[in-house]
C-alpha positions in Angstrom: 20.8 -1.5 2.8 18.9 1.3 0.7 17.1 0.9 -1.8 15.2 3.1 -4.3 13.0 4.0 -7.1 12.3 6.8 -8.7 9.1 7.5 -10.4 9.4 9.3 -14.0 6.5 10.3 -16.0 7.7 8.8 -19.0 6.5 5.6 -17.5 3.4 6.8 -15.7 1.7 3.7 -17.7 3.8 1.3 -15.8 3.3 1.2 -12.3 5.1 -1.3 -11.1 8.4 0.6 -12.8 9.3 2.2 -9.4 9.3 -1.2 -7.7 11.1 -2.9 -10.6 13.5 -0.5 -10.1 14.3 -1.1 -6.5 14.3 -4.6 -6.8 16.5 -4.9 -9.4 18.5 -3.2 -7.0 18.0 -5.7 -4.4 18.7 -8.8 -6.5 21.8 -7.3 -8.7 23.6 -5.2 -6.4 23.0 -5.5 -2.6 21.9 -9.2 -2.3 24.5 -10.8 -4.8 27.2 -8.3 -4.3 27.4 -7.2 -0.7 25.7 -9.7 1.8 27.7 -12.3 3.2 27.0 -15.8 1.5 25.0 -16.9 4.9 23.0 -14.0 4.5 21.8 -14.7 1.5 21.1 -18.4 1.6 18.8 -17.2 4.3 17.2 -14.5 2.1 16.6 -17.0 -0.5 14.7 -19.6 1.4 12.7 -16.9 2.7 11.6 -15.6 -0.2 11.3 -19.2 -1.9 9.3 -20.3 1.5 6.9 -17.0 1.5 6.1 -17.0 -2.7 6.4 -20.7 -3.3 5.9 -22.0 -6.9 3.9 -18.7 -7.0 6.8 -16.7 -7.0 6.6 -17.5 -10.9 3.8 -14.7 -11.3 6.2 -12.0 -9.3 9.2 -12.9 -12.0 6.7 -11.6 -15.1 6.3 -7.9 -13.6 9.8 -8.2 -11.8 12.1 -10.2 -14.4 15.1 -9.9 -12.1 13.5 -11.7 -9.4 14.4 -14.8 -12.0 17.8 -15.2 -10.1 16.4 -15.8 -7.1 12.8 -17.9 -7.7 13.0 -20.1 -10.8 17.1 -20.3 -11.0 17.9 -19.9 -7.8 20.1 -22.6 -6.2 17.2 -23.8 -3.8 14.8 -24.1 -6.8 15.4 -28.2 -7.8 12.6 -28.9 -5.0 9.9 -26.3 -6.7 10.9 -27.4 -10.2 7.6 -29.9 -10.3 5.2 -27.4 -8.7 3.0 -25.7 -11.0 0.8 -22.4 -10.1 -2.6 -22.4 -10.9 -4.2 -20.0 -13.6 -6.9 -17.6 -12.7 -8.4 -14.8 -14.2 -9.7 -10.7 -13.5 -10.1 -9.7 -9.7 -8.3 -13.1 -8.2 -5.1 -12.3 -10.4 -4.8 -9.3 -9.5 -5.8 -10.3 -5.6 -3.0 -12.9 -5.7 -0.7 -10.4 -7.4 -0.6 -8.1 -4.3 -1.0 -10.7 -1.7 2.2 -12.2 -3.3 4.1 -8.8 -3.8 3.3 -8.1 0.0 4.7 -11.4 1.9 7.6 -10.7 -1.1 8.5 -7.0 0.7 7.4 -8.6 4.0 10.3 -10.7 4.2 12.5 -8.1 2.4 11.5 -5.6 5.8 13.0 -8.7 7.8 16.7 -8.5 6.5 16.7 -4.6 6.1 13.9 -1.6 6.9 11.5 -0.5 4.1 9.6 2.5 3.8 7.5 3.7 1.1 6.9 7.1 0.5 6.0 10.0 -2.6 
């Protein structure tokens, strides 16, 4: 599985565009077109298991991630839990601790490297 993301300067204000990008990738093409259905059952309650009812916050910078975390078929049992709100530094803390175990169980089904 390859995935990628090319940074453009037309979107140097968006940071997160590259990653977008890639993910969109993930969730549209290779995960929903090309893995076996086991394959991704087990993607999906990995993902669901690392991000939790958390994985709410990840599906405003990553939209496509919607699929997988809030409609997903595993998704009645998180339908009831809420994520707390919080504010400055610990948003942004929880942001890239979430985005993290998000691409560290994405490195478990296929390799990632990041480079520019």
């Amino acid at each position: 599985m390859f995935l990628s993301g090319k940074f453009q300067i037309s979107t140097v204000q968006d940071p997160h565009a590259v990653f977008r990008s890639a993910i969109s990738q993930l969730v549209n093409e290779q995960l929903f077109v090309r893995q076996k259905a086991e394959t991704k059952v087990v993607f999906l309650e990995r993902i669901q298991e690392a991000v939790g009812a958390e994985g709410r916050l990840l599906v405003a910078i990553f939209p496509t991630l919607e699929r997988l975390l809030i409609n997903g078929p595993l998704q009645q049992d998180r339908a009831k839990e809420e994520c707390h709100d919080v504010q400055g530094t610990e948003a942004v803390q929880r942001f890239q601790f979430l985005f993290c175990k998000l691409f560290r169980v994405i490195s478990t089904i296929c390799p990632v490297v990041f480079f520019g």
